[in-house]
C-alpha positions as CSV (number, residue, x, y, z in Angstrom):
1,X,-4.0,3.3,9.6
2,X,-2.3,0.0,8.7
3,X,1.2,-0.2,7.1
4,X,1.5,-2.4,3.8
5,X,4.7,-4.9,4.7
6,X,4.2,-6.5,1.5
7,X,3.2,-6.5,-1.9
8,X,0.7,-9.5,-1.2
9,X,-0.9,-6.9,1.2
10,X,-0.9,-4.0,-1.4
11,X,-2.4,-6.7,-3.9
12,X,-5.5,-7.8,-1.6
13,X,-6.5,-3.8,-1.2
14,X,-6.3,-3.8,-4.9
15,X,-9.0,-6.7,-5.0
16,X,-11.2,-4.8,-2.7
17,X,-14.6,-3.2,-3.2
18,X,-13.4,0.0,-1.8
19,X,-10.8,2.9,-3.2
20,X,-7.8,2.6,-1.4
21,X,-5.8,5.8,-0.4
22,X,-1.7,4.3,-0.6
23,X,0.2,7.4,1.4
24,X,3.8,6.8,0.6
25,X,6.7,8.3,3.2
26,X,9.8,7.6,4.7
27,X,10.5,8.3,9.0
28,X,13.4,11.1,7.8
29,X,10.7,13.0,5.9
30,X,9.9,16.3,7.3
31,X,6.7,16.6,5.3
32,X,5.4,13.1,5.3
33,X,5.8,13.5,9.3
34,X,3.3,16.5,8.5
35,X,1.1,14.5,7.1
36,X,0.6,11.7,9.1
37,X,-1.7,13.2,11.6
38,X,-3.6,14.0,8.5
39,X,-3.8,10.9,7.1
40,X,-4.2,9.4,10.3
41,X,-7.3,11.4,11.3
42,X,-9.1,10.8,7.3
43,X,-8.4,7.2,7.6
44,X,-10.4,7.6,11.2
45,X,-12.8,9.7,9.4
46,X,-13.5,7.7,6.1
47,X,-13.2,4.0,7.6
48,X,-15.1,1.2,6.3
49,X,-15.6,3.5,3.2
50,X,-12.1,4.3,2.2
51,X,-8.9,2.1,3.1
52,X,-6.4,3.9,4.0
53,X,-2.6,2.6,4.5
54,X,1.0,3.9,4.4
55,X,4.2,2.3,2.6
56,X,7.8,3.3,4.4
57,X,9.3,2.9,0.9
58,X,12.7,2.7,3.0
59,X,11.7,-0.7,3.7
60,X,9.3,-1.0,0.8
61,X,11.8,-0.3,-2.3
62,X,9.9,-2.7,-4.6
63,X,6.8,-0.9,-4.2
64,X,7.5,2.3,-4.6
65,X,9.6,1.7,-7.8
66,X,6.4,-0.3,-9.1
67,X,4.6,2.9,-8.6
68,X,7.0,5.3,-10.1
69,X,7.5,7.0,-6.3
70,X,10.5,9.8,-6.9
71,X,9.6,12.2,-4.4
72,X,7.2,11.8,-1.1
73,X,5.4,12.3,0.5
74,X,3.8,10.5,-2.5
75,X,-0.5,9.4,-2.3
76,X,-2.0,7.4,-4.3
77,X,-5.6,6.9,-4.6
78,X,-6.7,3.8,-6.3
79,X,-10.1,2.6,-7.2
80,X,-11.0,-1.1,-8.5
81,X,-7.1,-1.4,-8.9
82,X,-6.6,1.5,-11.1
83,X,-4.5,4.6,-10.1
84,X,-7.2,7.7,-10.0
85,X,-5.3,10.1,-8.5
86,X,-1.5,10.9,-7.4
87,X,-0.6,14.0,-5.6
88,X,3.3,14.7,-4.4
89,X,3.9,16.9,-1.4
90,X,2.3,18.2,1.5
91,X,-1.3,18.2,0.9
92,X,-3.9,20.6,2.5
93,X,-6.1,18.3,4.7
94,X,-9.3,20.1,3.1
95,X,-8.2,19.2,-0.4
96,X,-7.3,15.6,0.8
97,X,-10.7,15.4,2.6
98,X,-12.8,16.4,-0.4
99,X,-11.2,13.9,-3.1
100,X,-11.8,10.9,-1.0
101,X,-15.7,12.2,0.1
102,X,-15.7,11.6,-4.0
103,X,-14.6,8.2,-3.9
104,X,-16.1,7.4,-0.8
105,X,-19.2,4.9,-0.8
């Protein structure tokens, strides 16, 4: 799973063909340490169809303001540079797995 360093970065994804799942965290966050093994495994599972990155909004302020981030761990899922879907918390792998099959190609 690649990290976004930049909004350049984030901006290419946008550009992209395919949806784009944008997982939003921080290292002191017990939940989004949950997560990542779950992210981590769906951007295995979904790649070429789906891409998948993470945003440390620690180092990423700018970002995460521009997407209205207040709590995390925060996932986006964007699809030809729109915002589809946002989900806040710990999210159930199954449920995660099953809205990106949707937007998968």
């Amino acid at each position: 799973m690649k990290e976004i360093k930049n909004a350049s970065q984030l901006e290419q994804l946008k550009k992209g063909d395919k949806p784009v799942l944008i997982d939003f965290y921080a290292d002191w966050c017990g939940p989004c340490q949950t997560m990542l093994p779950i992210v981590d495994e769906l951007a295995d599972k979904y790649n070429g169809e789906v891409e998948i990155v993470k945003v440390n909004i620690d180092k990423q302020q700018q970002l995460a303001r521009e997407f209205g981030v207040r709590s995390i761990p925060s996932l986006f899922i964007l699809q030809n540079g729109e915002i589809k879907e946002h989900m806040v918390g710990l999210q159930a792998k199954g449920v995660l797995d099953s809205k990106l099959s949707s937007y998968a190609a």
